[in-house]
VMD Tcl script that draws the C-alpha trace (Angstrom):
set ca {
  {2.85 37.29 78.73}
  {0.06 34.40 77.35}
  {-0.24 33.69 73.93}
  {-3.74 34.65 74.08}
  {-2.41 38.49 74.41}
  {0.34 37.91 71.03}
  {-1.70 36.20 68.62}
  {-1.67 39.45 66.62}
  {1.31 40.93 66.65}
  {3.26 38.82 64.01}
  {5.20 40.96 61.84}
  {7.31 39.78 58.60}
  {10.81 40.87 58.16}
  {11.55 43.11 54.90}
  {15.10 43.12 53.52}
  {18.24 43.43 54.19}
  {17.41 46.28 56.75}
  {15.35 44.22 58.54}
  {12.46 46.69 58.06}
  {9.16 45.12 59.16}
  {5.46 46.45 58.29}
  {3.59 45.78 61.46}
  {0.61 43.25 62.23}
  {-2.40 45.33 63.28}
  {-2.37 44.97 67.06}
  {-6.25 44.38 68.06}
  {-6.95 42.91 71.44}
  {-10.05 41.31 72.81}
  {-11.22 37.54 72.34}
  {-13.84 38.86 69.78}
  {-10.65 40.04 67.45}
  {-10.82 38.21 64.07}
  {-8.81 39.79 61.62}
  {-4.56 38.71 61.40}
  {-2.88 40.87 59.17}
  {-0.06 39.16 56.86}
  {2.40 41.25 55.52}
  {5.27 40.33 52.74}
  {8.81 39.93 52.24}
  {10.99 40.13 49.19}
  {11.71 37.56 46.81}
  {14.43 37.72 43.84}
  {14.05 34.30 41.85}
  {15.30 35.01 37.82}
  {12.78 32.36 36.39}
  {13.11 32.37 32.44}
  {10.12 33.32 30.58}
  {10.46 32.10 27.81}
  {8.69 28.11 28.68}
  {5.50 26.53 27.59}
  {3.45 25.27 30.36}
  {3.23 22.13 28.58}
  {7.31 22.18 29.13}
  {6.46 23.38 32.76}
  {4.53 20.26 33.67}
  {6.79 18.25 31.56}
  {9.52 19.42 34.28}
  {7.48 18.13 36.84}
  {7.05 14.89 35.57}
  {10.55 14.39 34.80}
  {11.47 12.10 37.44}
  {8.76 9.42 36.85}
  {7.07 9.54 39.92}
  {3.18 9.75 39.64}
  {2.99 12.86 42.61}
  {4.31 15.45 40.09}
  {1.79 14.49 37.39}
  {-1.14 14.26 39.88}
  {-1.91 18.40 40.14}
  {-4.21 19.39 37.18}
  {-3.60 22.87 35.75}
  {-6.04 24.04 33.80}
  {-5.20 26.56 31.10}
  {-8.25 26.45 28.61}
  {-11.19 28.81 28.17}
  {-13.18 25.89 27.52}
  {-12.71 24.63 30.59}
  {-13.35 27.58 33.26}
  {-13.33 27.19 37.01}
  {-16.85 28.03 37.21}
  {-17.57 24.92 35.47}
  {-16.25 22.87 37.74}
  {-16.70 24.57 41.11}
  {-19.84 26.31 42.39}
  {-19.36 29.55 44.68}
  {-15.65 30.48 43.24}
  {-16.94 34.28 42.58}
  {-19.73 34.18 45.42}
  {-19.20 31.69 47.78}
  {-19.29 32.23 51.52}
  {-15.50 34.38 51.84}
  {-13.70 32.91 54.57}
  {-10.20 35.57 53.91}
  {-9.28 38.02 52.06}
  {-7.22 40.61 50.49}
  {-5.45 43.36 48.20}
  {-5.16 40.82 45.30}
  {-7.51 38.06 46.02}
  {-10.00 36.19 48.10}
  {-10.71 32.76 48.82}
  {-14.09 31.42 49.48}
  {-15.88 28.30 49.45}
  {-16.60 26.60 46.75}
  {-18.83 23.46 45.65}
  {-17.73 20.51 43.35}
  {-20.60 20.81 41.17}
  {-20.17 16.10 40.01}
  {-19.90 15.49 43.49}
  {-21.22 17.86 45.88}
  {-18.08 18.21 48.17}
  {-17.12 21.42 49.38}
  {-13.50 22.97 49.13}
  {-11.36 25.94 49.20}
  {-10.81 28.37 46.63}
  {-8.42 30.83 46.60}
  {-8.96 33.43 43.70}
  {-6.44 35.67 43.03}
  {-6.39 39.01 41.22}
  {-3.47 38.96 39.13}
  {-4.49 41.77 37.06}
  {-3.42 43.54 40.55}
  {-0.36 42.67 40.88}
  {2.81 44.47 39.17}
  {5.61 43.23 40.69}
  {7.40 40.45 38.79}
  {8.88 38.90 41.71}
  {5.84 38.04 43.18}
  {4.19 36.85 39.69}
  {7.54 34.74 39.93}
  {7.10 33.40 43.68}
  {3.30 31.83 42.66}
  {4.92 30.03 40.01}
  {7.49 28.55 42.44}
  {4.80 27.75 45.43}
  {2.83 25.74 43.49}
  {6.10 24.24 41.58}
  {7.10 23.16 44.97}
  {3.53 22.36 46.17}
  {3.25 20.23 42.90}
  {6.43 17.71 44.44}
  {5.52 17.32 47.73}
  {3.87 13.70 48.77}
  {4.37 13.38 52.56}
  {1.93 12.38 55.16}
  {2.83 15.60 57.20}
  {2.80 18.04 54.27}
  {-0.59 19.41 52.93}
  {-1.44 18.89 48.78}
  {-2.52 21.17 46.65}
  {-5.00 19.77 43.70}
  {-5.67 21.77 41.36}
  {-4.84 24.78 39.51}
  {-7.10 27.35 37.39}
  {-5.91 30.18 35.31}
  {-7.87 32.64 33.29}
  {-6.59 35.86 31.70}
  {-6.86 37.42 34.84}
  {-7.09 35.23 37.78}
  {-5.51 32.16 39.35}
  {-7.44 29.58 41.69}
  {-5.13 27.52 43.44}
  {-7.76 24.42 44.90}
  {-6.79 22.50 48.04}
  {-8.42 20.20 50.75}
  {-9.61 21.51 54.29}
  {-8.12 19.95 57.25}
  {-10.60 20.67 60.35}
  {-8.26 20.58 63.14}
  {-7.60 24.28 63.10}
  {-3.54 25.55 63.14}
  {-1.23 25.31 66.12}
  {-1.97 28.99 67.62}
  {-5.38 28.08 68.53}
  {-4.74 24.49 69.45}
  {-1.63 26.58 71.88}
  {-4.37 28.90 73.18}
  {-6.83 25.89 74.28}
  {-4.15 24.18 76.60}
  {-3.92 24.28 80.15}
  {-1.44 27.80 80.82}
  {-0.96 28.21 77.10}
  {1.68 25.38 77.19}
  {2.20 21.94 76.33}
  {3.02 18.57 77.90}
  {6.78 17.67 77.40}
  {5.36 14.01 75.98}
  {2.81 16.19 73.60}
  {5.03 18.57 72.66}
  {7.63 16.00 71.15}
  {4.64 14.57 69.58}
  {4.65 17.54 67.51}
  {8.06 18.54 66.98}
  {8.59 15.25 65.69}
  {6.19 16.28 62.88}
  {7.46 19.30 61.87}
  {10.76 17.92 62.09}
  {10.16 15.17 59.81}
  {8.30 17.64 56.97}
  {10.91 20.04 57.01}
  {13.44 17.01 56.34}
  {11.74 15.88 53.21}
  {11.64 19.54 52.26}
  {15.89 19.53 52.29}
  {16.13 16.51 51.07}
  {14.40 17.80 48.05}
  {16.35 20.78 47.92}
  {13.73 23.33 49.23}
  {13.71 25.62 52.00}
  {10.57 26.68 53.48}
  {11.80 29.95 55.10}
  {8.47 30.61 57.31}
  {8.07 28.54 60.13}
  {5.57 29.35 62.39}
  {2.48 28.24 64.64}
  {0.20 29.40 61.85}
  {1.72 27.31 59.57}
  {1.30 24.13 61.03}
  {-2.66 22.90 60.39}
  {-4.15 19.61 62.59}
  {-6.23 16.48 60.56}
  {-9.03 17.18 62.80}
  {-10.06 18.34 66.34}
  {-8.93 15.51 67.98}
  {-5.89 14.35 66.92}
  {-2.22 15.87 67.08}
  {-1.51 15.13 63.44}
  {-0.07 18.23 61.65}
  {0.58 19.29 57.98}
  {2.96 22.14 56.95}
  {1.19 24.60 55.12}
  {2.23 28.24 53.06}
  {4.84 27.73 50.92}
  {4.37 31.43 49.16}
  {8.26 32.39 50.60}
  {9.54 28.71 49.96}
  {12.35 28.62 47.02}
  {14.93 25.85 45.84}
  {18.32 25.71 46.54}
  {21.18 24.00 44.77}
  {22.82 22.20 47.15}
  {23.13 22.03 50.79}
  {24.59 25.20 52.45}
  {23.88 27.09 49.54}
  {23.43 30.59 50.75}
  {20.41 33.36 49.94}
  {20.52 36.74 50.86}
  {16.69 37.98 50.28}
  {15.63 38.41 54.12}
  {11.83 36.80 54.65}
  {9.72 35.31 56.87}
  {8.03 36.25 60.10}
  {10.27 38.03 63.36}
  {9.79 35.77 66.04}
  {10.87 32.89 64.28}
  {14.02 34.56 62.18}
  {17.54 33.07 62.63}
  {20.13 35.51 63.23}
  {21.36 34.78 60.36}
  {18.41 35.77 58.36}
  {18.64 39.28 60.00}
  {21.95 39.76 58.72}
  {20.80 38.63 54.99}
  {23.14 35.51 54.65}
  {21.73 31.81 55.15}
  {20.59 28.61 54.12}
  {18.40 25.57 54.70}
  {19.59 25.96 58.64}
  {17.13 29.05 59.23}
  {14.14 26.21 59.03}
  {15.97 24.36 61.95}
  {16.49 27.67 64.28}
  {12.57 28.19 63.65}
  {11.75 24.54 65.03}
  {14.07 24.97 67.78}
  {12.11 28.71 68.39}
  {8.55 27.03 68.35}
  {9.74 23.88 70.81}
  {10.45 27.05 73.10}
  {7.01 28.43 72.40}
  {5.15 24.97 72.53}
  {6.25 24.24 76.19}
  {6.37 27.52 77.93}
  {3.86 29.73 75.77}
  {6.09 32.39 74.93}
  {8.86 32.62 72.16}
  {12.72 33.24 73.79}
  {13.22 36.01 71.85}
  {10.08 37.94 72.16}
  {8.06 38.83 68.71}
  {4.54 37.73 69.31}
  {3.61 40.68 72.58}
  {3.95 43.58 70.88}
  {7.61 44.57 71.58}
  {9.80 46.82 69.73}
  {10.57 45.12 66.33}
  {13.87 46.42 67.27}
  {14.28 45.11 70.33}
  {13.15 41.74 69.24}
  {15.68 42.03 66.41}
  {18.70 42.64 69.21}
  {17.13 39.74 71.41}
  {17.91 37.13 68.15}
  {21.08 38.27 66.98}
  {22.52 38.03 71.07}
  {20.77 34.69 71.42}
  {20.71 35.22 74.91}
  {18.68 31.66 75.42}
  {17.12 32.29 79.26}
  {14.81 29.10 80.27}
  {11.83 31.37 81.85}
  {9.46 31.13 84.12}
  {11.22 28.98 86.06}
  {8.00 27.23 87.49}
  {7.72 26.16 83.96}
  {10.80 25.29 82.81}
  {11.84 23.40 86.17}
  {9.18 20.48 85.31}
  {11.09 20.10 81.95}
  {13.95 17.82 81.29}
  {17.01 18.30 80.50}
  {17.14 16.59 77.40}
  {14.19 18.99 76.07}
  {16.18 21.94 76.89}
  {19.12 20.12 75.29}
  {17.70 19.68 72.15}
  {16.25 23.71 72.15}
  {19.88 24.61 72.88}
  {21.08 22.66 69.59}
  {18.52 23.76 67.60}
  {19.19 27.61 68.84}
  {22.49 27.53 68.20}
  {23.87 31.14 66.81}
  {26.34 29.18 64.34}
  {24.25 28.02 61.90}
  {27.40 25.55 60.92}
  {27.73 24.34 64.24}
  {23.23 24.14 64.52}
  {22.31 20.40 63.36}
  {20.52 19.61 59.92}
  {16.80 18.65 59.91}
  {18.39 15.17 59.75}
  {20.47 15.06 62.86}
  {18.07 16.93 64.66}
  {15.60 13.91 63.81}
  {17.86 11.46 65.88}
  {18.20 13.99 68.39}
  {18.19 12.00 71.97}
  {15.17 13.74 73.34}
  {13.10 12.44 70.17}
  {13.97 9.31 70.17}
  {13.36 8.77 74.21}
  {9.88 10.13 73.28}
  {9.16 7.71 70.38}
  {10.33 4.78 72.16}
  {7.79 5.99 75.28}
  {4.94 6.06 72.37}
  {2.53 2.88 73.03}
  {2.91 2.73 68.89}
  {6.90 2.23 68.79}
  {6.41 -1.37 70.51}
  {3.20 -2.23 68.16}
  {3.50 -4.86 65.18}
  {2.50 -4.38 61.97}
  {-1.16 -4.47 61.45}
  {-2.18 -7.79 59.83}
  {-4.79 -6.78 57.39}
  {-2.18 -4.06 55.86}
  {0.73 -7.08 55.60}
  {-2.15 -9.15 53.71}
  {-2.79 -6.07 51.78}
  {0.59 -5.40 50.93}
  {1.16 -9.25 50.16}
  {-1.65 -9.09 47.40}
  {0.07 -6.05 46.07}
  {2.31 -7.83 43.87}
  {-1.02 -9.73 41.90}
  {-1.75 -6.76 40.91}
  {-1.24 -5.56 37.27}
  {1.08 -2.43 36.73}
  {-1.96 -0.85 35.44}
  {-4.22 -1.81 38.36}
  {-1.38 -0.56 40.57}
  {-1.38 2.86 39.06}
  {-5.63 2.74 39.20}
  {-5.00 2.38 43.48}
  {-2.38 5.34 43.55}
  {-4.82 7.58 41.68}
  {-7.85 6.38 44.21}
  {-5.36 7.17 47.00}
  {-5.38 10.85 46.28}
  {-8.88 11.42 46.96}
  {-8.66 10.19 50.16}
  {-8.67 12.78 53.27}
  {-6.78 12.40 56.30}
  {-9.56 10.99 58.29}
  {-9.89 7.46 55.92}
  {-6.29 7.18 56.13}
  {-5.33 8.00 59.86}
  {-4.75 4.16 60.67}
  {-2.44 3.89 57.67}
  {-0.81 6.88 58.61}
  {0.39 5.43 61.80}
  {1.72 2.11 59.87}
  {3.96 3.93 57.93}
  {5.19 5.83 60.41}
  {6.58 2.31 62.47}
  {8.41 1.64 59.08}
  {9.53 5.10 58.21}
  {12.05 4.82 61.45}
  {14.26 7.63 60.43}
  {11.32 10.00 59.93}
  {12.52 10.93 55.77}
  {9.03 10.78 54.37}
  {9.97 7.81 52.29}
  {10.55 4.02 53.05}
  {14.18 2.24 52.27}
  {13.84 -1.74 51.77}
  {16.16 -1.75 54.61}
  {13.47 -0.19 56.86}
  {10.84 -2.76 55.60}
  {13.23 -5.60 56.21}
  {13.85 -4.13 60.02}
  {10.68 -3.88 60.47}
  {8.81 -6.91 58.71}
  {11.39 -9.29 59.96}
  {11.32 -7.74 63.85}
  {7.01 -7.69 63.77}
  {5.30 -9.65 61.34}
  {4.33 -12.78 61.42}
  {1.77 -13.73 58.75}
  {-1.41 -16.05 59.62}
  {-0.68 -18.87 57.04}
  {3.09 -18.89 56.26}
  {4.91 -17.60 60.09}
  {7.45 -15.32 59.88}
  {8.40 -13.60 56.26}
  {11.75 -14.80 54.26}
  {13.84 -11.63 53.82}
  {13.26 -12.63 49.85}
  {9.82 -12.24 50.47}
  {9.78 -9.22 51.90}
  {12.28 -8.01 48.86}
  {9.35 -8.90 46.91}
  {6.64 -6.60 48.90}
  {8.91 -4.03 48.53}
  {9.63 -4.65 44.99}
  {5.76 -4.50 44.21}
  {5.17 -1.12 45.63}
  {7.65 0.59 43.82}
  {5.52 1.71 40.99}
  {8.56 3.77 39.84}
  {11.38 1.96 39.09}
  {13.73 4.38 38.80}
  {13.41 5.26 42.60}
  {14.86 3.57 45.40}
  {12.55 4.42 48.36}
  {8.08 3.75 48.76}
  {6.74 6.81 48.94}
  {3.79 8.14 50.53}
  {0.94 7.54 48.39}
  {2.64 4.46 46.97}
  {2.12 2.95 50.20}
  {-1.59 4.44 50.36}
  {-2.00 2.30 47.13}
  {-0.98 -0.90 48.37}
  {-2.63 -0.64 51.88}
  {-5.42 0.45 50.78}
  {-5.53 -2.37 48.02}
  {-9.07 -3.60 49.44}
  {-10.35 -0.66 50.26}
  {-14.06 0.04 50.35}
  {-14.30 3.28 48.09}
  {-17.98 5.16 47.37}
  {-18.54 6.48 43.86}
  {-17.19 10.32 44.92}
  {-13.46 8.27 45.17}
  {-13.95 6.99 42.32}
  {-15.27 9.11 40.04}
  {-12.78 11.42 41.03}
  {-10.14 9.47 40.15}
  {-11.24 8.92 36.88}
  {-11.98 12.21 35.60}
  {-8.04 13.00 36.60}
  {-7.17 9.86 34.17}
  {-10.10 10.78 31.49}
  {-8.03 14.03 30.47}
  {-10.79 15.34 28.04}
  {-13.81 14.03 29.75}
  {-15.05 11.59 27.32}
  {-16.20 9.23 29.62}
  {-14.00 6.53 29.11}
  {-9.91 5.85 29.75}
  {-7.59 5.51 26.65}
  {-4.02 4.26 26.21}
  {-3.25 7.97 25.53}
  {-4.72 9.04 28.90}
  {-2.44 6.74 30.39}
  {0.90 7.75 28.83}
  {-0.48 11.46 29.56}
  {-0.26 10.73 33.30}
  {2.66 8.24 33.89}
  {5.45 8.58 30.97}
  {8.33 10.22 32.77}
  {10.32 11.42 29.16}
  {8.92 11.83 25.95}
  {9.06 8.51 23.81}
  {11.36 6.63 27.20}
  {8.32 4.55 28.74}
  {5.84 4.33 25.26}
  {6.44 0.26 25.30}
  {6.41 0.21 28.82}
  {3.08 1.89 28.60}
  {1.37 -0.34 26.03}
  {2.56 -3.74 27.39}
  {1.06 -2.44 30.63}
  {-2.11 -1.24 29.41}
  {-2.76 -4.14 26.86}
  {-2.00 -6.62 30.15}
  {-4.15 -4.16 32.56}
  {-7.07 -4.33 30.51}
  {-7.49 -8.25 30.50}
  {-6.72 -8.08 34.83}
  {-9.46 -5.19 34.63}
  {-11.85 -7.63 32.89}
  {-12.95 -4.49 30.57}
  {-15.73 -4.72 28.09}
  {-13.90 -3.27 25.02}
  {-10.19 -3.72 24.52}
  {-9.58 0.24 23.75}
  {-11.09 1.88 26.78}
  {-11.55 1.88 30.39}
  {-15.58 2.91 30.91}
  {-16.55 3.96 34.48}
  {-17.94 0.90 35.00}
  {-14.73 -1.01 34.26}
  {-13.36 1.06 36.84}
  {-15.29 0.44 39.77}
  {-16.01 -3.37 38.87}
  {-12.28 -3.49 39.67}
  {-12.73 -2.11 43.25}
  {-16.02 -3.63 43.97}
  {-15.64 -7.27 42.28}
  {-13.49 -8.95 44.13}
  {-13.84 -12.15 45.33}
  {-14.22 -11.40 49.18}
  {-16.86 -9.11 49.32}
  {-16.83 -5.42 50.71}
  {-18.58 -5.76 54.17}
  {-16.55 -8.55 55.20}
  {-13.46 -6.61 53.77}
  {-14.06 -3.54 55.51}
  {-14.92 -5.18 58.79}
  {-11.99 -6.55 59.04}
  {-10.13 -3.12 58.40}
  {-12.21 -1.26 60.26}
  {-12.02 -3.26 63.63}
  {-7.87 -3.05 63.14}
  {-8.08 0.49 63.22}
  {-6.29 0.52 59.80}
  {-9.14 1.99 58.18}
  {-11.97 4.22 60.26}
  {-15.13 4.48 59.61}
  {-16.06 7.73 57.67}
  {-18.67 9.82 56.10}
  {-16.66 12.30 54.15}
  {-18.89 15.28 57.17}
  {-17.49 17.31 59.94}
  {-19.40 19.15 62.54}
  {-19.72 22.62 61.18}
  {-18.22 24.02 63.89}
  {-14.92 22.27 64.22}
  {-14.14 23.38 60.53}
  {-10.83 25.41 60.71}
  {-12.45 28.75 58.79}
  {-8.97 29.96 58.37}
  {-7.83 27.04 55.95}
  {-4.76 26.44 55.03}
  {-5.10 27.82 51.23}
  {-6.55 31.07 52.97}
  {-3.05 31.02 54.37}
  {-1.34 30.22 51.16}
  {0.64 32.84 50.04}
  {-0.53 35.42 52.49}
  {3.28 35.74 53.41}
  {3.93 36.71 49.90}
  {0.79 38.95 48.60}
  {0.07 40.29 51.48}
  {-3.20 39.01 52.76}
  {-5.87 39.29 55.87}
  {-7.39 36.26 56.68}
  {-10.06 36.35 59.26}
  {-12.33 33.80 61.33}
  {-15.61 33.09 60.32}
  {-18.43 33.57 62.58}
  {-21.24 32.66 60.65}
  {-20.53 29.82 59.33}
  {-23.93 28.57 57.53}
  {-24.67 25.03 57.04}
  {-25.16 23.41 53.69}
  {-28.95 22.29 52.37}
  {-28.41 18.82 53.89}
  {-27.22 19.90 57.13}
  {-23.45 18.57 57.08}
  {-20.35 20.18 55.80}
  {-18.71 18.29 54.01}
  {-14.53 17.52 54.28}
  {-12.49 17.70 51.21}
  {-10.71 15.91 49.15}
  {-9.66 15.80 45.42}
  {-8.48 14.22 42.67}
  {-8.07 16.78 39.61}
  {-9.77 16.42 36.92}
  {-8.38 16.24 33.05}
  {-6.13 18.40 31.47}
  {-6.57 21.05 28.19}
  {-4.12 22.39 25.97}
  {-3.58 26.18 26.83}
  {-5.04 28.88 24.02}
  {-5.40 31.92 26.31}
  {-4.42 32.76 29.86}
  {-2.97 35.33 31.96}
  {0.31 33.91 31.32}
  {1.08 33.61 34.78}
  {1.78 29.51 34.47}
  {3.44 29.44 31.19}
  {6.36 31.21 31.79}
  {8.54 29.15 33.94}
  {11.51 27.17 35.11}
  {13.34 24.98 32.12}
  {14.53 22.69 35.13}
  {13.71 21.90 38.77}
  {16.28 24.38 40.46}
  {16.58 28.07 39.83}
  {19.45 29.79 38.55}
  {22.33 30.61 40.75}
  {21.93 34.00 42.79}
}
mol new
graphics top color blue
foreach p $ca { graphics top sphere $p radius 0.5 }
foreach p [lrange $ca 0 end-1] q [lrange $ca 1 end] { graphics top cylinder $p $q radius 0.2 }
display resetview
């Protein structure tokens, strides 16, 4: 019963009833084509909003990750004039409503994924109403473990939701390559640790994901075991924690029991991490789903959670705390089954991290210089180096990945000056001065909160500060600046600026102008009015120590690796993760693609994006404008 016979089968539970509409079941290693049916969804969004009061919303809480996603709303400023291939690029899925392809940043040549949708084909509200609340969610997330979507297109009949490719493929073929379709135990809590820490920051943020599955986990590349969660199309916001839903969604062999019976909350993501632990060191699920068994059957097997630790030739080289933490995780009772956050500190985790060569590792010493040089930085340069940071892809920032992760201890997503303290004061000791003055470090930390009103570094914050010295080409950078240079002019303005960052209408204005008047004399700009493209990159390219010798020192630290923004054409994962995005919901086929061609200068390129400027909306499909008046939805 290998994985490589139930890669097809994956069906996605319909209501109440638990009615399912079946995965075409085609066999053969040839087979391309994975069906994706939908669920339900019944979220009572007003629609009465601007989208102007929509992405107000978003930036309501200050922080710069909510602002970052352009949506683009004018018929000035079409897709097609941005992106080459949207209508007849190479099609890597698609289906009833839509299609995504490949696409072409016509300024800088990079290559993405497009996923068009037909919404002149879809008539069910609900599902008009689920879009709007993916890429509301999609629009908060900043996590290292969590992929980003960048931009947004709308036309009077279509939607293009943009994203980056990650080349690693998902976690069903990575499954299928291993030795017996399993795992190693050290490997395997590698992983879980990952999903574990993604779905956290979800909850913490009040959002269930509700779809947990191999095929929504995605790797960085082909040979690391970084993941990012993907598909949010059957994610939703809840008001507090335990707050119960009754629509029943998602995919069988994952399913709580309590999602059968059409009565849960938040919990149902545990059960699902606790169901793909199972999967990742045996190569089966314990409940059946993925071989083509009676949906039926498979819906009896979940609701006894008869938990049977088989083949025993497998499961007897396991330990006991691994089955332990399954056990927890699997728990019927979804009040007695942990949270994401105590299954975090679960005992088998922790034993794992502490084995990890990286848990015992200091601080590298070019990111504490970094971070120390952080604080000279003007508020405005500061907000320059978060924008930068979003154009970077996983690859340029895999070192600095791995830093954060020895400070984020408890795995939230975010990091608490406590955390810094632990770790600065337990690892660091600094070339010049010895070992850092816990006011010191209060200062660090101070520095890289570029939002005051939070109380935690987030991801791209930290980006920003590590990456302080970084050794950007023009692609970075002129990406960033078109997001800050709303109505491509070709230079920056104080309005730009309060565009991006003010958190409340009229709140920050003073902040604003004291930083931008300040930020333009640090930026050494050549009028007093404007940032000019030039301005920008003198500020990234002029510093005293020059680039090579800043870079070299980076790069042999492993902080920062060498790369080329290519990837062999081959190990590009075909079945992105925006071909996956909102499959659950709209029903699509996504399928691998064979004949992959190269492009004219014989690389493809990986993706990353920055979006670029923002228009007023005259005419659209509507689909945007009509949404939330506040981050959670209306009581059920």
């Amino acid at each position: 019963m290998g994985c490589s016979q139930s890669k097809n089968s994956s069906a996605v539970v319909e209501q109440a009833q638990y009615m399912y509409v079946e995965h075409a079941n085609q066999q053969g290693a040839q087979q391309h084509r994975r069906n994706i049916s939908t669920g339900t969804l019944t979220t009572t969004t007003s629609r009465q909003d601007s989208l102007s009061k929509w992405k107000k919303d978003l930036a309501e809480s200050g922080n710069l990750t909510k602002a970052i996603v352009k949506i683009e709303t004018s018929p000035t400023k079409r897709v097609e004039d941005v992106y080459d291939g949207v209508h007849n690029g190479h099609t890597l899925g698609e289906g009833a409503e839509g299609v995504v392809r490949r696409c072409t940043h016509r300024e800088t040549g990079v290559q993405f994924a497009a996923k068009c949708l037909n919404i002149g084909l879809i008539e069910d509200e609900k599902i008009i109403e689920t879009l709007r609340e993916e890429i509301f969610i999609m629009c908060q997330s900043d996590h290292p473990d969590i992929i980003r979507l960048e931009e947004v297109y709308e036309s009077e009949d279509q939607i293009y939701l943009i994203m980056n490719l990650l080349t690693g493929g998902d976690m069903f073929d990575r499954l299928e390559e291993q030795s017996d379709y399993h795992y190693s135990e050290h490997r395997c809590a590698n992983i879980v640790k990952q999903m574990i820490r993604s779905v956290r920051y979800l909850h913490a943020n009040k959002v269930i994901h509700r779809d947990l599955k191999l095929e929504n986990f995605l790797f960085d590349d082909p040979e690391s075991d970084n993941i990012r969660l993907i598909d949010f199309g059957l994610s939703k916001h809840f008001d507090h924690d335990g707050c119960k839903m009754k629509d029943v969604v998602g995919t069988p062999y994952t399913a709580a029991p309590e999602m059968i019976l059409g009565e849960y909350d938040e919990k149902v993501d545990v059960w699902a991490i606790g169901v793909i632990t199972y999967l990742l060191l045996c190569g089966d699920p314990p409940f059946g789903g993925m071989d083509g068994e009676a949906l039926s059957e498979v819906r009896d097997n979940i609701l006894d959670c008869n938990l049977l630790f088989e083949p025993k030739y497998i499961w007897d080289t396991v330990s006991d705390e691994a089955k332990n933490f399954i056990r927890r995780l699997l728990t019927k009772n979804p009040a007695q089954r942990p949270s994401a956050f105590e299954a975090a500190h679960d005992e088998w985790l922790i034993s794992s991290a502490k084995a990890d060569p990286l848990h015992s590792k200091p601080l590298n010493t070019n990111l504490i210089k970094n971070l120390m040089d952080f604080k000279e930085y003007s508020d405005l340069q500061k907000i320059l180096l978060e924008i930068v940071s979003f154009t970077l892809v996983p690859e340029q920032i895999k070192g600095l990945k791995q830093e954060f992760e020895k400070i984020d201890k408890d795995g939230s997503g975010d990091i608490s000056l406590d955390e810094l303290k632990e770790v600065m004061k337990s690892r660091v000791v600094t070339e010049s001065a010895g070992s850092l003055t816990e006011e010191e470090i209060e200062t660090i930390f101070d520095s890289l909160l570029l939002n005051t009103k939070e109380t935690t570094i987030h991801w791209h914050e930290f980006i920003a500060a590590g990456l302080s010295r970084c050794d950007f080409d023009d692609r970075n950078l002129r990406l960033a600046f078109n997001r800050m240079d709303s109505d491509g002019k070709g230079y920056i303005t104080l309005s730009d600026l309060k565009e991006l960052v003010c958190s409340k209408e009229g709140v920050m204005d003073d902040e604003v102008c004291t930083m931008w008047k300040d930020g333009l004399e640090t930026v050494e700009c050549k009028q007093q009015d404007r940032i000019t493209f030039d301005d920008f990159k003198h500020f990234f390219t002029g510093h005293d120590r020059s680039k090579r010798e800043i870079m070299g020192d980076l790069r042999s630290s492993g902080t920062l690796r060498n790369y080329s923004h290519s990837a062999n054409p081959r190990l590009v994962n075909n079945r992105m993760s925006s071909a996956r995005i909102l499959t659950a919901t709209l029903g699509f086929e996504t399928y691998e693609d064979e004949d992959d061609e190269e492009d004219e200068s014989g690389k493809r390129s990986s993706v990353f994006l920055v979006p670029t400027g923002k228009q007023m909306r005259r005419r659209s499909s509507a689909i945007l404008v009509k949404s939330r008046t506040s981050i959670m939805p209306p009581e059920e």
